[in-house]
C-alpha positions as a Python dict, from the first residue, in 0.01 Angstrom:
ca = {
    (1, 'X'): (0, 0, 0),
    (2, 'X'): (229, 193, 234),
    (3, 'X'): (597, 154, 182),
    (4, 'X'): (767, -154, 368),
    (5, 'X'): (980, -153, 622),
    (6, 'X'): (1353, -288, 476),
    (7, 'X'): (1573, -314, 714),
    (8, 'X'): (1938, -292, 628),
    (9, 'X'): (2139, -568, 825),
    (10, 'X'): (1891, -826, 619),
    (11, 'X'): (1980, -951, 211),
    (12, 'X'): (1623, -1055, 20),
    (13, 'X'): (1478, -1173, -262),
    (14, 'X'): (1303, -1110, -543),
    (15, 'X'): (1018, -1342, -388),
    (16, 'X'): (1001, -1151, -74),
    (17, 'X'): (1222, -1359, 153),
    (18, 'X'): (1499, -1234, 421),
    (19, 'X'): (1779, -1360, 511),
    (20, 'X'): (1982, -1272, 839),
    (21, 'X'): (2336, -1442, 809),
    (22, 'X'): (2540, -1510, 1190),
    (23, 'X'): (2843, -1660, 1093),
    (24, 'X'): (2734, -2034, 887),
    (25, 'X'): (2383, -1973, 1020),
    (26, 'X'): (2112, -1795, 872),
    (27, 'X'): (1752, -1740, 1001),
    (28, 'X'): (1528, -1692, 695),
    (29, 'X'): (1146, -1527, 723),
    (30, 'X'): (907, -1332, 480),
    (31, 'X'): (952, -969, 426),
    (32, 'X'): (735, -663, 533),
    (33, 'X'): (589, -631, 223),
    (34, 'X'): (509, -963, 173),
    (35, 'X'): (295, -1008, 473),
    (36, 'X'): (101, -727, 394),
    (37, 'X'): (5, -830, 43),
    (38, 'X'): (-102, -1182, 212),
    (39, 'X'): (-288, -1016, 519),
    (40, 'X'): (-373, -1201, 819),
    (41, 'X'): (-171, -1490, 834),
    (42, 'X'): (-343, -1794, 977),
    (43, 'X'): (-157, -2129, 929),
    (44, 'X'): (176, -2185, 869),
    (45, 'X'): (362, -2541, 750),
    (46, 'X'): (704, -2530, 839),
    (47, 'X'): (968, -2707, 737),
    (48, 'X'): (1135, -3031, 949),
    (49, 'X'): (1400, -2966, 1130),
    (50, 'X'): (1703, -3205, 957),
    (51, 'X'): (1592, -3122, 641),
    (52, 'X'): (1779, -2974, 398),
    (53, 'X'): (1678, -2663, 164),
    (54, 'X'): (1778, -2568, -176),
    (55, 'X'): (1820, -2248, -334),
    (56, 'X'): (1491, -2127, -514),
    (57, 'X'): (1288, -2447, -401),
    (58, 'X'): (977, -2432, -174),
    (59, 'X'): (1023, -2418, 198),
    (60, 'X'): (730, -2368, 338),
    (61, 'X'): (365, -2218, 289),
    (62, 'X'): (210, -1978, 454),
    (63, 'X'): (-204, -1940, 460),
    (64, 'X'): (-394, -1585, 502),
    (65, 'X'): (-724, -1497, 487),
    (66, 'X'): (-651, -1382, 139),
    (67, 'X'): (-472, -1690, -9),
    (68, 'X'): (-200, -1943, 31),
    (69, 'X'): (202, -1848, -48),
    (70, 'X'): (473, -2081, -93),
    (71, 'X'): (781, -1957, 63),
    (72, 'X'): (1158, -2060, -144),
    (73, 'X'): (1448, -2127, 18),
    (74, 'X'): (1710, -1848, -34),
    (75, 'X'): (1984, -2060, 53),
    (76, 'X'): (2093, -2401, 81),
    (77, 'X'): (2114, -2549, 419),
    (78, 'X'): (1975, -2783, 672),
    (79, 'X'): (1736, -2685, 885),
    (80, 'X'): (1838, -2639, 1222),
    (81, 'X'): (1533, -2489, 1405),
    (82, 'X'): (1147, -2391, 1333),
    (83, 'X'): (1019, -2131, 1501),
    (84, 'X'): (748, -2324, 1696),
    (85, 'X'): (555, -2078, 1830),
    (86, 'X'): (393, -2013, 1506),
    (87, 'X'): (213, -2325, 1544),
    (88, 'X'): (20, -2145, 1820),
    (89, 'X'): (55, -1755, 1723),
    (90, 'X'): (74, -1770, 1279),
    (91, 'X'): (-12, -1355, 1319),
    (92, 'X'): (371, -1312, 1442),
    (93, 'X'): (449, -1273, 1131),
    (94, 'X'): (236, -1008, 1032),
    (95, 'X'): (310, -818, 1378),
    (96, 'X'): (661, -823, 1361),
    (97, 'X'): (789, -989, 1024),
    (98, 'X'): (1184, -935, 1101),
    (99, 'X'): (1183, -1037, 1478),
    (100, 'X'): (938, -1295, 1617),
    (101, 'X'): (786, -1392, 1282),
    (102, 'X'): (1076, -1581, 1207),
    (103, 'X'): (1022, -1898, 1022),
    (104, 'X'): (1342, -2094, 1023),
    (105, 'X'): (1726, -2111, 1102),
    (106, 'X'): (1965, -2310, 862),
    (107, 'X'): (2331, -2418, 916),
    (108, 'X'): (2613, -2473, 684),
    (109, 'X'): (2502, -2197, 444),
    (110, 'X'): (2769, -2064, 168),
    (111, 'X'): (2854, -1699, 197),
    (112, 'X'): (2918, -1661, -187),
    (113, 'X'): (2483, -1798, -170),
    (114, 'X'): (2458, -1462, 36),
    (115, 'X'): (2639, -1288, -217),
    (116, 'X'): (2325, -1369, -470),
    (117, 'X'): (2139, -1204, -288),
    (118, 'X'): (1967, -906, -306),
    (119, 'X'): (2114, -578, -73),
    (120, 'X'): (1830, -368, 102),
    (121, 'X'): (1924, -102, -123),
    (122, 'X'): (1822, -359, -450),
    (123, 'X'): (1538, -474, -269),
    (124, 'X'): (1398, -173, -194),
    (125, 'X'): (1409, -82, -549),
    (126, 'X'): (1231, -398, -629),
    (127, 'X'): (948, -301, -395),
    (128, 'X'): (908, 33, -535),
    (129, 'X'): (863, -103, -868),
    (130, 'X'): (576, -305, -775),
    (131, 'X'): (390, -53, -544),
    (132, 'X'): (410, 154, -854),
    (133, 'X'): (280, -142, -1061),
    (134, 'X'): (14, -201, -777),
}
């Protein structure tokens, strides 16, 4: 596997998950390296929007050619938008992970939550670890 792309305005976690925070919103999508241990991505479920998310609990799943992937909340929150273009387009998130492959945005999220988790600096140590384990 090639190394990932990490970008550093994003916070992760140890399951793979991003986290962009704007203000008491954060959008919330699968990392780089996820999608490319999943491959193709065909089918996304998304979550409502409305619903509310908790910390380390599943979100949504996301189906590939190789297998299916839950996907954990990294925050808690309500939902307050999908990205429905999925629905039609699922390989957005392999083609651009950070940008249109978005999966959801969530309001009223804690910024001590944030604090939990991981820098790009952490989580690109995390990554390297399992390449190397790969």
């Amino acid at each position: 596997m090639t190394a990932s792309n990490v970008p550093v305005d994003l916070n992760y976690t140890e399951q793979h998950e991003w986290v962009r925070a704007e203000g008491g919103t954060a959008t919330i999508g699968i990392t780089d390296f996820a999608q490319h241990a999943l491959g193709e991505v065909t089918y996304v479920e998304l979550p409502e929007a409305g619903a509310g998310l908790t910390r380390g609990r599943e979100c949504a799943v996301i189906e590939s050619l190789k297998a299916a992937s839950d996907v954990y909340a990294p925050v808690n929150g309500t939902v307050a938008q999908v990205n429905a273009a999925l629905d039609a387009d699922p390989t957005k998130i392999n083609d651009d992970p950070y940008g249109e492959g978005w999966l959801c945005k969530v309001e009223g999220v804690d910024q001590v939550e944030l604090g939990r988790l991981l820098s790009p600096e952490q989580y690109a140590e995390l990554i390297a670890k399992e390449e190397a384990q790969a």
